[in-house]
DRENKOL-911172 format. One record per atom (N, C-alpha, C): x, y, z. Coordinates in nm, 4 decimals. Atoms other than C-alpha are relative to their C-alpha. Example, Ala and Ser with C-alpha at 12.3 -4.5 7.8 and 13.67 -1.06 7.14 Angstrom:
DRENKOL-911172
REC; x; y; z
REC; 0.0890; -0.1190; 0.0000
REC; 1.2300; -0.4500; 0.7800
REC; 0.0900; 0.1200; 0.0000
REC; -0.0820; -0.1190; -0.0060
REC; 1.3670; -0.1060; 0.7140
REC; -0.0770; 0.1090; 0.0730
END
This chain:
DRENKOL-911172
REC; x; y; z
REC; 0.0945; 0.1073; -0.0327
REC; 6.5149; 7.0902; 12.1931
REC; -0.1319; 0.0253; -0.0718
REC; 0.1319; 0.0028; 0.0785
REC; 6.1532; 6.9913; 12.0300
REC; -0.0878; -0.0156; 0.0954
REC; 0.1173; 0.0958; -0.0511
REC; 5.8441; 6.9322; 12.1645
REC; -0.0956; -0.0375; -0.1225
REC; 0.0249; 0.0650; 0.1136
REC; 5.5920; 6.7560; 11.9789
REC; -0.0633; 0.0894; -0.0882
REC; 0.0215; -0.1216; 0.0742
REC; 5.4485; 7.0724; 11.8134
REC; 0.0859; 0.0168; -0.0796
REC; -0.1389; -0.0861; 0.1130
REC; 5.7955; 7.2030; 11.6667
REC; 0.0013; -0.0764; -0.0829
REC; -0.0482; 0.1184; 0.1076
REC; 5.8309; 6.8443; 11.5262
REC; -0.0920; 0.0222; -0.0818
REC; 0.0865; 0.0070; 0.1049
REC; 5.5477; 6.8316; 11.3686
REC; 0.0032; 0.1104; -0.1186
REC; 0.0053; -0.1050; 0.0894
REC; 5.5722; 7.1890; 11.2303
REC; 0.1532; 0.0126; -0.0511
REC; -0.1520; 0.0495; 0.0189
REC; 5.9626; 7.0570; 11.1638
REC; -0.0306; -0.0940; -0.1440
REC; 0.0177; 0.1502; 0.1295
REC; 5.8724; 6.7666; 10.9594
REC; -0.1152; 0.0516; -0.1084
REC; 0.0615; -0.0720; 0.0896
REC; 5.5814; 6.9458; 10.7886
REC; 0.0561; 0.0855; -0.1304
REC; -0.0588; -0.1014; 0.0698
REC; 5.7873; 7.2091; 10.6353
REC; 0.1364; -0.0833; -0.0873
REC; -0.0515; 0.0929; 0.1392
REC; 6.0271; 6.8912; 10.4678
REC; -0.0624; -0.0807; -0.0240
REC; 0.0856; 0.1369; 0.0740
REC; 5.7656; 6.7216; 10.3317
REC; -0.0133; -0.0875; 0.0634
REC; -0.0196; 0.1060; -0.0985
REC; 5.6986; 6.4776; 10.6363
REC; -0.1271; 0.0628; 0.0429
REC; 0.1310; -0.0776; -0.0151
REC; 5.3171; 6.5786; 10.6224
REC; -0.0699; -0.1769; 0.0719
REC; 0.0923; 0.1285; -0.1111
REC; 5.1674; 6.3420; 10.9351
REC; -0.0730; 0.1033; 0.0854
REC; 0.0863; -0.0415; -0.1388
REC; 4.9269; 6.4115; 11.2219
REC; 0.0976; 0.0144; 0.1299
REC; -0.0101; 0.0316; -0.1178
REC; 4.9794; 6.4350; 11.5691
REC; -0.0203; -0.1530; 0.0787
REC; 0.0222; 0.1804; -0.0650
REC; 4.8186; 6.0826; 11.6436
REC; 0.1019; -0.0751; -0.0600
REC; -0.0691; 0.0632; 0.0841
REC; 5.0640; 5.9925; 11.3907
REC; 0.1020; -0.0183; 0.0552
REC; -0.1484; -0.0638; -0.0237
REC; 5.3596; 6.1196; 11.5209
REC; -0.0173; -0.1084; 0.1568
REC; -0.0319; 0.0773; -0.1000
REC; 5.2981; 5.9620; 11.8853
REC; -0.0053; -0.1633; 0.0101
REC; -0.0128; 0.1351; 0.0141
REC; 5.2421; 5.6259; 11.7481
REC; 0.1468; -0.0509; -0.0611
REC; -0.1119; 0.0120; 0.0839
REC; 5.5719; 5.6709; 11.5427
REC; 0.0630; -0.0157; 0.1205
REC; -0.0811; -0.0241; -0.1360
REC; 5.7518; 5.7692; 11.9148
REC; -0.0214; -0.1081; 0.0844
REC; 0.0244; 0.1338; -0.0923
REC; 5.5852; 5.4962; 12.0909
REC; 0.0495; -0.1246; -0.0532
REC; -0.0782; 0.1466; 0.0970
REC; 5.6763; 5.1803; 11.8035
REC; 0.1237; 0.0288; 0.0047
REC; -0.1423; -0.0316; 0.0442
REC; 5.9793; 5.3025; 11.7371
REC; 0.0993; 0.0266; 0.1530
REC; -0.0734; -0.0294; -0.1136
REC; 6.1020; 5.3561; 12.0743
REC; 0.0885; 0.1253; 0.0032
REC; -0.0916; -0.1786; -0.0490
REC; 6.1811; 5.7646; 12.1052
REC; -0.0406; 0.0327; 0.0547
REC; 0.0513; -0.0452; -0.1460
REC; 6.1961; 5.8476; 12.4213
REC; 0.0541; 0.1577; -0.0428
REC; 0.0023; -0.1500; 0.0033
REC; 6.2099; 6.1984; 12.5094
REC; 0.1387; 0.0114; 0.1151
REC; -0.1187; -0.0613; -0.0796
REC; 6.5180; 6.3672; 12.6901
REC; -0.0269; 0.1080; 0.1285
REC; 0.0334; -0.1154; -0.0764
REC; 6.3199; 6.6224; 12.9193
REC; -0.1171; 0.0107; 0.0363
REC; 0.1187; -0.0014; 0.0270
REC; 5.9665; 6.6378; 13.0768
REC; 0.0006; 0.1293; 0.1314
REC; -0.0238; -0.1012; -0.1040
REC; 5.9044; 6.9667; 13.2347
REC; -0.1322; -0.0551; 0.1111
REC; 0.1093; 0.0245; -0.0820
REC; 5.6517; 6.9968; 13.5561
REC; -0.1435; -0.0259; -0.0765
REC; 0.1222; 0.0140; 0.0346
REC; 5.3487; 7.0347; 13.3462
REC; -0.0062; -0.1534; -0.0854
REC; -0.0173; 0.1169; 0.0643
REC; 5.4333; 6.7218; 13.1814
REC; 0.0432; 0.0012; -0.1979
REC; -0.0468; 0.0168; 0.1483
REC; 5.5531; 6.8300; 12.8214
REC; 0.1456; -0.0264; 0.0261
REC; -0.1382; 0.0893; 0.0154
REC; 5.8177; 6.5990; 12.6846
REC; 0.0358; 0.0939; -0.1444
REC; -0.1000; -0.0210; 0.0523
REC; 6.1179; 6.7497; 12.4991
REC; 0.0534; -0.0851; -0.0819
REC; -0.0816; 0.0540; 0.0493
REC; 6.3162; 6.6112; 12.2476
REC; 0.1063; 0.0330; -0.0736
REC; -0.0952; -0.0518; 0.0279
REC; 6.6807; 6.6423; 12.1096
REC; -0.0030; -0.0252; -0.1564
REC; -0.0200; 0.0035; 0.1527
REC; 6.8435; 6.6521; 11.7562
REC; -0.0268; -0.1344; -0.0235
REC; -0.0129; 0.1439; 0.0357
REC; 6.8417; 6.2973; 11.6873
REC; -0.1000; -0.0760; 0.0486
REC; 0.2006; 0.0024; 0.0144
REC; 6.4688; 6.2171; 11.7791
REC; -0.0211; 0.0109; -0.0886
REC; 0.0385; -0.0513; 0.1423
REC; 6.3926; 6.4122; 11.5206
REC; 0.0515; -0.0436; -0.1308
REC; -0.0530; 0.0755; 0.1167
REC; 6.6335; 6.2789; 11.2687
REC; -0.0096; -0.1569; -0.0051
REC; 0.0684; 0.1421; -0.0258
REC; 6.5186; 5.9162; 11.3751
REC; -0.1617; 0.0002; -0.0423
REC; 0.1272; -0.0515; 0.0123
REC; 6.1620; 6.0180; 11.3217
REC; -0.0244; 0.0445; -0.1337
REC; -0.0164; -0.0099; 0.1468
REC; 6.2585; 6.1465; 10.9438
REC; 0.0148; -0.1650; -0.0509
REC; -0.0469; 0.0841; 0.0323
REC; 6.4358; 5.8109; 10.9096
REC; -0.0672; -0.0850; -0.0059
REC; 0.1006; 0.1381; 0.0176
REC; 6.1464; 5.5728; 11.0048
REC; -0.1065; 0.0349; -0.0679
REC; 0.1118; -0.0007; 0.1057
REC; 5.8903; 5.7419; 10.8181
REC; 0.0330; -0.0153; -0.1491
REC; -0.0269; 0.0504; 0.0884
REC; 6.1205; 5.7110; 10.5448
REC; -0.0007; -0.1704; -0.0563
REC; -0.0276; 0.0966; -0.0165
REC; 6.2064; 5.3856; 10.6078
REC; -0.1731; -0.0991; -0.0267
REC; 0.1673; 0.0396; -0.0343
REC; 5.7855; 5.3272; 10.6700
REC; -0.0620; -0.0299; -0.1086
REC; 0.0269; -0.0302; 0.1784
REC; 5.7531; 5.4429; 10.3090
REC; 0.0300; -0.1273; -0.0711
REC; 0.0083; 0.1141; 0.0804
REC; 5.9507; 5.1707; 10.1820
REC; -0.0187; -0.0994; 0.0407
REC; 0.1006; 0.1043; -0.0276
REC; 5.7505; 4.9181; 10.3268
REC; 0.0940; -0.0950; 0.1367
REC; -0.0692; 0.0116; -0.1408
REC; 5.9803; 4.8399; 10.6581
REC; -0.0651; -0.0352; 0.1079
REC; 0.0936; 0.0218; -0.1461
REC; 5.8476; 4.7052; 10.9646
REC; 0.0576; 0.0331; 0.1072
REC; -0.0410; -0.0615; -0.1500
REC; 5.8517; 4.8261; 11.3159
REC; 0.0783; -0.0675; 0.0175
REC; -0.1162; 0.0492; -0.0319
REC; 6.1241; 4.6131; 11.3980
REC; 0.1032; 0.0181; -0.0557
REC; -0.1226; -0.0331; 0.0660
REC; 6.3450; 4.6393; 11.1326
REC; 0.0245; 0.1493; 0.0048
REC; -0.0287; -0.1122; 0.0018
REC; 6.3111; 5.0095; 11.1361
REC; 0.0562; 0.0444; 0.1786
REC; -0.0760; 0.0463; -0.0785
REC; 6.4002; 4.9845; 11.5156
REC; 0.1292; -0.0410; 0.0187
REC; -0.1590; 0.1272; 0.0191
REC; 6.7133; 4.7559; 11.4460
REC; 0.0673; 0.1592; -0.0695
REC; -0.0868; -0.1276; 0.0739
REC; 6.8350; 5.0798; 11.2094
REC; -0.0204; 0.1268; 0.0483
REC; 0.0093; -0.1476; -0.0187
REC; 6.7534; 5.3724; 11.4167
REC; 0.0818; -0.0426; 0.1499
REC; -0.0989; 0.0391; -0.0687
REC; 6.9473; 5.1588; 11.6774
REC; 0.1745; 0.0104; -0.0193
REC; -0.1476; -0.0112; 0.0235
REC; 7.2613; 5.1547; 11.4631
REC; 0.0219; 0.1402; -0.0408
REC; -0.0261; -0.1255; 0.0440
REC; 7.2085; 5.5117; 11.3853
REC; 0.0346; 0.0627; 0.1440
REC; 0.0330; -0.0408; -0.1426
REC; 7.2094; 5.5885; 11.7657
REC; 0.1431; -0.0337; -0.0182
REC; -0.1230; 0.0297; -0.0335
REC; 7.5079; 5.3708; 11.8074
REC; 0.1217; 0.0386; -0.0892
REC; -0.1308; -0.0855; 0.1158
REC; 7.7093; 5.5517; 11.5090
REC; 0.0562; 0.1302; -0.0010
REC; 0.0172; -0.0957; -0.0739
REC; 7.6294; 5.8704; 11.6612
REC; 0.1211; -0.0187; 0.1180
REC; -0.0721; 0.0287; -0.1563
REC; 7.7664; 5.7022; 12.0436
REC; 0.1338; 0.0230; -0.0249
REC; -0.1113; 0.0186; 0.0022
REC; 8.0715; 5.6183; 11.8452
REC; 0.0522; 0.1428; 0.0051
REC; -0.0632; -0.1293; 0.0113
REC; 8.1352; 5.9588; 11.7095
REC; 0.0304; 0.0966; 0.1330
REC; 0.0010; -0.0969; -0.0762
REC; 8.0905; 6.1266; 12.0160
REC; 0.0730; -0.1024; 0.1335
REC; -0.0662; 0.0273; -0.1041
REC; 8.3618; 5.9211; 12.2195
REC; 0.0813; 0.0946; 0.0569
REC; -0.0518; -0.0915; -0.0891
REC; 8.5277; 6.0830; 12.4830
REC; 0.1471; 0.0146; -0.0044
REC; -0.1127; -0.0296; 0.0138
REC; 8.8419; 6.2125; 12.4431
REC; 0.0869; -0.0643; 0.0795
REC; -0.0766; 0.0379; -0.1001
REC; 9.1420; 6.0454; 12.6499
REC; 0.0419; 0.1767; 0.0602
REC; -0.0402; -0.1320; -0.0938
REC; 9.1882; 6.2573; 12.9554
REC; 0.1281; 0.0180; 0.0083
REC; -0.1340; -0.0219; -0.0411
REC; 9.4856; 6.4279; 12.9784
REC; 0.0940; 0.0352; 0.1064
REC; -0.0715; 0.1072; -0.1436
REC; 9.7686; 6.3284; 13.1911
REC; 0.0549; 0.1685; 0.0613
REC; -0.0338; -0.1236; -0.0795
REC; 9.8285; 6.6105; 13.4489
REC; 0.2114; 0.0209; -0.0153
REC; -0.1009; -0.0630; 0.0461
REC; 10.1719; 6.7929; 13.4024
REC; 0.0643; -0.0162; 0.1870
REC; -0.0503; 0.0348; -0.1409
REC; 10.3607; 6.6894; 13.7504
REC; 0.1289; 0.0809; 0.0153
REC; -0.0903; -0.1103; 0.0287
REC; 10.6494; 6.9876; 13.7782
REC; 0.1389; -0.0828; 0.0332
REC; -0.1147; 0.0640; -0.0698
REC; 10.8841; 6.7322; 14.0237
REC; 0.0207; -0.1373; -0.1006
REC; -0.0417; 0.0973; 0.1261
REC; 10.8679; 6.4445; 13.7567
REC; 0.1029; 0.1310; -0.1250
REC; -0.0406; -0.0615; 0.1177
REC; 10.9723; 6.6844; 13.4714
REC; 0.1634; 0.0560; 0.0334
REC; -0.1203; -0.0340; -0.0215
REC; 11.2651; 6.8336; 13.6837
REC; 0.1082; -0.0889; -0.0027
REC; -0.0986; 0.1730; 0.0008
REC; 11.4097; 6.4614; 13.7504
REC; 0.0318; -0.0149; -0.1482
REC; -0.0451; 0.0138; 0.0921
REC; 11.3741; 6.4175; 13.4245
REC; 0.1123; 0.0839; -0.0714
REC; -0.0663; -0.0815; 0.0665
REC; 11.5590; 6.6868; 13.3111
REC; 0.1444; 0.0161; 0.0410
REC; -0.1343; 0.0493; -0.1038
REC; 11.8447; 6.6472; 13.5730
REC; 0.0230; -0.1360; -0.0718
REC; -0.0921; 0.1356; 0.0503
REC; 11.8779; 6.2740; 13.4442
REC; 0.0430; 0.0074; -0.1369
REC; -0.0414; -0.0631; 0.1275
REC; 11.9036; 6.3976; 13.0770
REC; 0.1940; 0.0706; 0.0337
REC; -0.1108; -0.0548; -0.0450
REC; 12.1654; 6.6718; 13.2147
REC; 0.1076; -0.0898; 0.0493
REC; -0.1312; 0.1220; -0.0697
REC; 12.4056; 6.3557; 13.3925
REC; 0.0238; -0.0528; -0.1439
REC; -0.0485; 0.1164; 0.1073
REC; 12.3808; 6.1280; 13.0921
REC; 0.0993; 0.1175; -0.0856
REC; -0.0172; -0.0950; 0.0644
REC; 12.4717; 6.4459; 12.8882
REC; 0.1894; 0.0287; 0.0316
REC; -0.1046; -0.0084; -0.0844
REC; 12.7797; 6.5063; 13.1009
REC; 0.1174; -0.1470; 0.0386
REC; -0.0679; 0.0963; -0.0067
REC; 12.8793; 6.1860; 13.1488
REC; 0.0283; -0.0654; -0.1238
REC; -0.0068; 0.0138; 0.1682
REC; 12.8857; 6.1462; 12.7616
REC; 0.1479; 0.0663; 0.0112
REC; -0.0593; -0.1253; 0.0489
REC; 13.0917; 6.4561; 12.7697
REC; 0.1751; -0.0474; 0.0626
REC; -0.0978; 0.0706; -0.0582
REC; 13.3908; 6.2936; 13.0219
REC; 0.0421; -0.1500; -0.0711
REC; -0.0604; 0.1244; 0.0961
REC; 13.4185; 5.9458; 12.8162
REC; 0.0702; 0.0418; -0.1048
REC; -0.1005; -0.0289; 0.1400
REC; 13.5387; 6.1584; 12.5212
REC; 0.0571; 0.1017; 0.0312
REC; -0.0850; -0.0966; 0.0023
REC; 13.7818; 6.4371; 12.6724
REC; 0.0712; 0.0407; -0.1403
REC; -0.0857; -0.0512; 0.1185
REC; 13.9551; 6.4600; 12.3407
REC; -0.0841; 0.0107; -0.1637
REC; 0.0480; 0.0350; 0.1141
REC; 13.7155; 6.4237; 12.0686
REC; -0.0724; 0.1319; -0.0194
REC; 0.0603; -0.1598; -0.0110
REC; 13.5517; 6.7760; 12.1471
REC; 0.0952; 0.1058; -0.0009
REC; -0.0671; -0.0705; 0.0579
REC; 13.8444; 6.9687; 12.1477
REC; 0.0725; 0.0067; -0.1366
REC; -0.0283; 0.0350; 0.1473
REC; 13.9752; 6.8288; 11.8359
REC; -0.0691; 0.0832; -0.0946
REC; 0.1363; -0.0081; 0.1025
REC; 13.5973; 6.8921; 11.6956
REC; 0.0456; 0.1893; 0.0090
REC; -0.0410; -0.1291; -0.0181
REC; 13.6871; 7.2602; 11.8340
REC; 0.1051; 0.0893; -0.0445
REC; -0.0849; -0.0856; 0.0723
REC; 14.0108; 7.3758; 11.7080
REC; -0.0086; -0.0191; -0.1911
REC; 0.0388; 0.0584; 0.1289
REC; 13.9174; 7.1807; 11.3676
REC; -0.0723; 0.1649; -0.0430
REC; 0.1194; -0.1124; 0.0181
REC; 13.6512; 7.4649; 11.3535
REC; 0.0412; 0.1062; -0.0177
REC; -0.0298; -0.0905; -0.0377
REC; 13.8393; 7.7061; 11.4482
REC; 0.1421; 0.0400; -0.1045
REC; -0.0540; 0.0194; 0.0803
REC; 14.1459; 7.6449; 11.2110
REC; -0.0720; 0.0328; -0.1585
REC; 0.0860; 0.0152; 0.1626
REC; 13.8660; 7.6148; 10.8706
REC; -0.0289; 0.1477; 0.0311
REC; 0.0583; -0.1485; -0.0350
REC; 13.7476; 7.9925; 11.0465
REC; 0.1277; 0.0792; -0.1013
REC; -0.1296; -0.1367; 0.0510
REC; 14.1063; 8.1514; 11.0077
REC; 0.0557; -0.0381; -0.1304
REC; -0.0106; -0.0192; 0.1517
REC; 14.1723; 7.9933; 10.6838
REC; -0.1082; 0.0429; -0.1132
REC; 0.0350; -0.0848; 0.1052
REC; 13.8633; 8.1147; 10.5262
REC; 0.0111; 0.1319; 0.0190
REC; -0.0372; -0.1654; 0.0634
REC; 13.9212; 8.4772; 10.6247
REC; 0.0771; 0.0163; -0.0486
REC; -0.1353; -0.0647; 0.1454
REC; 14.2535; 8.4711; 10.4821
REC; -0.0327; -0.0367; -0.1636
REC; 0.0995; 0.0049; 0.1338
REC; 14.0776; 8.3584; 10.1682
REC; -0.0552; 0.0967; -0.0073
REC; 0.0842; -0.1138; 0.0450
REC; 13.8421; 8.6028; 10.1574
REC; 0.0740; 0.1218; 0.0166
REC; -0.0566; -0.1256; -0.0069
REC; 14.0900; 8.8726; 10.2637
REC; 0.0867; 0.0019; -0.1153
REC; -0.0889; -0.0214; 0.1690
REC; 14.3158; 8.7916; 9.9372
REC; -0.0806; 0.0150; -0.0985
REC; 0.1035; 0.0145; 0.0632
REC; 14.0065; 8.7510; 9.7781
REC; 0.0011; 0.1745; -0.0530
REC; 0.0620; -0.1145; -0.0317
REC; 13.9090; 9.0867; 9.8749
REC; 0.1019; 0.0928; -0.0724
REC; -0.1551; -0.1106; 0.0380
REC; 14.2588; 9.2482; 9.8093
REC; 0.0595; 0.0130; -0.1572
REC; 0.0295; -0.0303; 0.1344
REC; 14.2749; 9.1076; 9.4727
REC; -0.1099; 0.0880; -0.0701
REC; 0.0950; -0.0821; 0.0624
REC; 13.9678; 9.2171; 9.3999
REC; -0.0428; 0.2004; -0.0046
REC; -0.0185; -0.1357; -0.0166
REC; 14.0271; 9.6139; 9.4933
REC; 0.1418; 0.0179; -0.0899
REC; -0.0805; -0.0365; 0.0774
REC; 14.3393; 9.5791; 9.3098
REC; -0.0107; -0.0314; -0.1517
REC; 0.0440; 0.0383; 0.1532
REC; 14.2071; 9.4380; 8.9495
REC; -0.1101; 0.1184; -0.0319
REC; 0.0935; -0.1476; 0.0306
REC; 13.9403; 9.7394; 8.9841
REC; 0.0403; 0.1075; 0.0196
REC; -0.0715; -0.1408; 0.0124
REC; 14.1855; 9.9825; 9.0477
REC; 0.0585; 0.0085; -0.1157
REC; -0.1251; -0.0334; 0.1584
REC; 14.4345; 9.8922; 8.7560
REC; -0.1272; -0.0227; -0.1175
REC; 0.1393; 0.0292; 0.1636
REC; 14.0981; 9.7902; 8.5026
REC; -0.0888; 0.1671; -0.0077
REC; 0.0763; -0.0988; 0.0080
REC; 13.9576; 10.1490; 8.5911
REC; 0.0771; 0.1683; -0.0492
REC; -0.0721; -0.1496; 0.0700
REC; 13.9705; 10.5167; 8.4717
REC; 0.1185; 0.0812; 0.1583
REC; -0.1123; -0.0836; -0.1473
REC; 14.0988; 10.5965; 8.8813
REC; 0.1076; -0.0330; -0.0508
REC; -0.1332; -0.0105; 0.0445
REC; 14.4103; 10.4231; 8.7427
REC; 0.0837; 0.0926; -0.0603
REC; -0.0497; -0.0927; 0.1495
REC; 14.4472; 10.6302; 8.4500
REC; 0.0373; 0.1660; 0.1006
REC; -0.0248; -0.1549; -0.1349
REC; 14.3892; 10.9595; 8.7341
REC; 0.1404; 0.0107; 0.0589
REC; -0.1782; -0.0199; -0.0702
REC; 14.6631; 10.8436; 8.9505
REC; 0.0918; -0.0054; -0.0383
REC; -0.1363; -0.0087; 0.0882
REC; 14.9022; 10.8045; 8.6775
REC; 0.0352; 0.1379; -0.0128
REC; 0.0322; -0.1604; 0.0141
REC; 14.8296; 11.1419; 8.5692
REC; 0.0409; 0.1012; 0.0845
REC; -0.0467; -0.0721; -0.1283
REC; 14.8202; 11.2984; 8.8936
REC; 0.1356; -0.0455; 0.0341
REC; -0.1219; 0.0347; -0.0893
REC; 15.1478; 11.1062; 8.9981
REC; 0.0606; 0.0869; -0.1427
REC; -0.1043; -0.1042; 0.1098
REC; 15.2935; 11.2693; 8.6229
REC; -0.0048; 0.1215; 0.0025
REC; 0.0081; -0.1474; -0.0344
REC; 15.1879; 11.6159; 8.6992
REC; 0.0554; 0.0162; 0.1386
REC; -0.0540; -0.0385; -0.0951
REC; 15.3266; 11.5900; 9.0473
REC; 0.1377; -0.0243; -0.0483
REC; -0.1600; 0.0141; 0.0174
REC; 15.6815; 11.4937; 8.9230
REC; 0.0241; 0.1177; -0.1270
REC; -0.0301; -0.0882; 0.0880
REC; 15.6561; 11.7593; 8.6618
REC; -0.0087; 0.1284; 0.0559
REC; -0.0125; -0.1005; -0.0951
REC; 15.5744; 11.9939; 8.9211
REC; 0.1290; 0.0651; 0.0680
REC; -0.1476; 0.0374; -0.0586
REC; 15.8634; 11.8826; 9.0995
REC; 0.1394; 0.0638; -0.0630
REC; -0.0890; -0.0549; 0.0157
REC; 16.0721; 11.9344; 8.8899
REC; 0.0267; 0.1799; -0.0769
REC; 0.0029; -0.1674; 0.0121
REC; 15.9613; 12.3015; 8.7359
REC; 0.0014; 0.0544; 0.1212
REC; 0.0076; -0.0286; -0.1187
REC; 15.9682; 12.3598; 9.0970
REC; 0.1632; 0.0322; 0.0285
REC; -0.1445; 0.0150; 0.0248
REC; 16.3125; 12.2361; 9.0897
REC; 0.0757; 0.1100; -0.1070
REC; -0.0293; -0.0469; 0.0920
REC; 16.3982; 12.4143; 8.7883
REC; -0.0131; 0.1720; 0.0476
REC; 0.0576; -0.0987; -0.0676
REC; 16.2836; 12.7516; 8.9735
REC; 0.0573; 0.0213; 0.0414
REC; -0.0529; -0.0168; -0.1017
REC; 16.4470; 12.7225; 9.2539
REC; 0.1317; 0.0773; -0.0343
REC; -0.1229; -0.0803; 0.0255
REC; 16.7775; 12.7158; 9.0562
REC; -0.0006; 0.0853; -0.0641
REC; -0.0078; -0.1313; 0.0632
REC; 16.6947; 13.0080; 8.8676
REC; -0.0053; 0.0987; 0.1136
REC; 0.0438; -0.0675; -0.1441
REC; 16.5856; 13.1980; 9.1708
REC; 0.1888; 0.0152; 0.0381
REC; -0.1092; -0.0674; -0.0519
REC; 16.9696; 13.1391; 9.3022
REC; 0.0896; -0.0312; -0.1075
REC; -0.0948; 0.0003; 0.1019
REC; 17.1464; 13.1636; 8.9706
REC; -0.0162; 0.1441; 0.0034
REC; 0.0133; -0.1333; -0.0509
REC; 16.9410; 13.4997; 9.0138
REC; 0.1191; 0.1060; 0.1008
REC; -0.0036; -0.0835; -0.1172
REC; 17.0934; 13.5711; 9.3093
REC; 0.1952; 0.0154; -0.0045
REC; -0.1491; 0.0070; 0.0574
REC; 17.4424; 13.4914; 9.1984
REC; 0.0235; 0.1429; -0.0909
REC; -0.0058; -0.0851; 0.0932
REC; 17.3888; 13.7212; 8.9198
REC; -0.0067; 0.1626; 0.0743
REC; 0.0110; -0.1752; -0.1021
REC; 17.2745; 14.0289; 9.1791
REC; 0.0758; 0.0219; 0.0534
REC; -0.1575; 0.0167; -0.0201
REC; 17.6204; 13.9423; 9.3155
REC; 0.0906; 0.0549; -0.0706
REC; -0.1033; -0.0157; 0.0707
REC; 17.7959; 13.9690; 9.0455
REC; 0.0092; 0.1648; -0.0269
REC; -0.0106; -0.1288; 0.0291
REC; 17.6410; 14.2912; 8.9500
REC; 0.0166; 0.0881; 0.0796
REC; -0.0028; -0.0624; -0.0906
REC; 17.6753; 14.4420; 9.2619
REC; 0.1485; 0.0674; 0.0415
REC; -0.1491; -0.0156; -0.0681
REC; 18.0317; 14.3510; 9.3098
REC; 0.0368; 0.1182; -0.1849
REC; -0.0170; -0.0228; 0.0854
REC; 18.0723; 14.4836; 8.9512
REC; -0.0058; 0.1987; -0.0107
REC; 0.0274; -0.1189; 0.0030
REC; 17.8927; 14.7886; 8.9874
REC; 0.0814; 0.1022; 0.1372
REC; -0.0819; -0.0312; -0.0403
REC; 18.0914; 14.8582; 9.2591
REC; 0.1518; 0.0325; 0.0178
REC; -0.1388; 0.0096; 0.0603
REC; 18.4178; 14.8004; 9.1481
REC; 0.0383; 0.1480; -0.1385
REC; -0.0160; -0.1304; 0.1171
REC; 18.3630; 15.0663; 8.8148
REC; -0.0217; 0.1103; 0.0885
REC; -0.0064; -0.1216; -0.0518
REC; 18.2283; 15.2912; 9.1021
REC; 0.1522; 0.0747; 0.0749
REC; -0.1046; -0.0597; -0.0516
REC; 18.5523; 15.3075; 9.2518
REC; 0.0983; 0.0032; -0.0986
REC; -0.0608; -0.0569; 0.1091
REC; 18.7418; 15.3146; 8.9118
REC; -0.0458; 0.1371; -0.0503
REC; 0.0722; -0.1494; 0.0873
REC; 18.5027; 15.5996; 8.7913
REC; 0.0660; 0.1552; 0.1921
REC; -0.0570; -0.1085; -0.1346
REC; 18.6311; 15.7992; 9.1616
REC; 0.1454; 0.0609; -0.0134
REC; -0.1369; -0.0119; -0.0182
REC; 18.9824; 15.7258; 9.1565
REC; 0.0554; 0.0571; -0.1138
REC; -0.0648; -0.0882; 0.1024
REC; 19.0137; 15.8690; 8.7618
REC; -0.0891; 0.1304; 0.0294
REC; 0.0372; -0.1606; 0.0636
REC; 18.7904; 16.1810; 8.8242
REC; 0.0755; 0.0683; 0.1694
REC; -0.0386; -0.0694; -0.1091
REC; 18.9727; 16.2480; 9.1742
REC; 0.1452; 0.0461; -0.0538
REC; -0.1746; -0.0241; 0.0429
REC; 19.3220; 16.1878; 8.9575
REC; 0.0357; 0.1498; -0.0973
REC; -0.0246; -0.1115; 0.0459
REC; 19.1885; 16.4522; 8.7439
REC; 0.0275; 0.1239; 0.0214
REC; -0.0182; -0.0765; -0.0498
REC; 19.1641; 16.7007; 8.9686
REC; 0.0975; 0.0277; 0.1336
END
């Protein structure tokens, strides 16, 4: 708020160089009332006093008369009023409306849902059918694709390898074995052999004597 001091030392300081006698003849023609008069009797004034009070001394300047400058610090007032209309009040939030509502939603909803018994399960296995045929897609997908990177890669080339060194194993393994009891045949033979000359080599040196 102003009183008529501030204004003056308000309007002074933008170039709005008047008196005091000046200033209350401006407030009195012009019709600016004041917004506030304390006990001692100083009158107050708000923003828009003051910017009415720029406006008619402007206005004064270019050769304007108390009335007409009046008439335009009227529509400046009322351009102001507009701006500062009052918001529409807002509508209180009622908890037992909102539940009704929401219950009558829920029926229609439901009673939607009973006119078409068949059009929702349809919509449902439909869904459910496109599911299990794309995983089996993607699982051949998948299966090709681990088997074109096994045979396109060097692991291929490994497990060949490895599977040809295990059958070569196999069979030097094999090959072993029957030596092992061709061996054993043979420790047979010589056994029975060496036994047989032992009892030839007995029976001529017993004949000798």
């Amino acid at each position: 708020m102003f009183n008529r001091e501030t204004i003056l030392k308000n309007l002074n300081t933008e170039n709005y160089y008047i008196d005091n006698h000046s200033l209350d003849l401006f407030l009195e023609d012009w019709k600016i009332e004041s917004i506030y008069e304390d006990e001692d009797g100083l009158e107050f004034y708000d923003d828009l006093a003051l910017e009415k009070i720029k406006k008619g001394i402007s206005l004064k300047a270019q050769g304007y008369s108390d009335e007409q400058i009046i008439a335009k610090l009227s529509r400046m007032e009322a351009k102001i009023e507009k701006n500062e209309e009052p918001a529409k009040p807002v509508q209180p939030l009622i908890v037992s409306d909102l539940l009704e509502e929401n219950t009558a939603a829920s029926t229609d909803v439901a009673v939607k849902e009973e006119t078409q018994p068949e059009i929702i399960p349809q919509g449902k296995s439909f869904t459910l059918d496109v599911s299990s045929q794309t995983l089996q897609m993607l699982a051949e997908a998948v299966a090709k694709k681990i088997s074109d990177d096994i045979t396109n890669s060097d692991m291929a080339t490994r497990l060949i390898e490895a599977g040809g060194y295990k059958r070569d194993n196999e069979i030097l393994a094999k090959q072993v074995h029957e030596l092992l009891e061709h061996n054993k045949e043979l420790s047979k033979r010589i056994e029975q052999l060496e036994s047989h000359e032992s009892k030839n080599f007995w029976s001529r040196f017993w004949g000798k004597h």
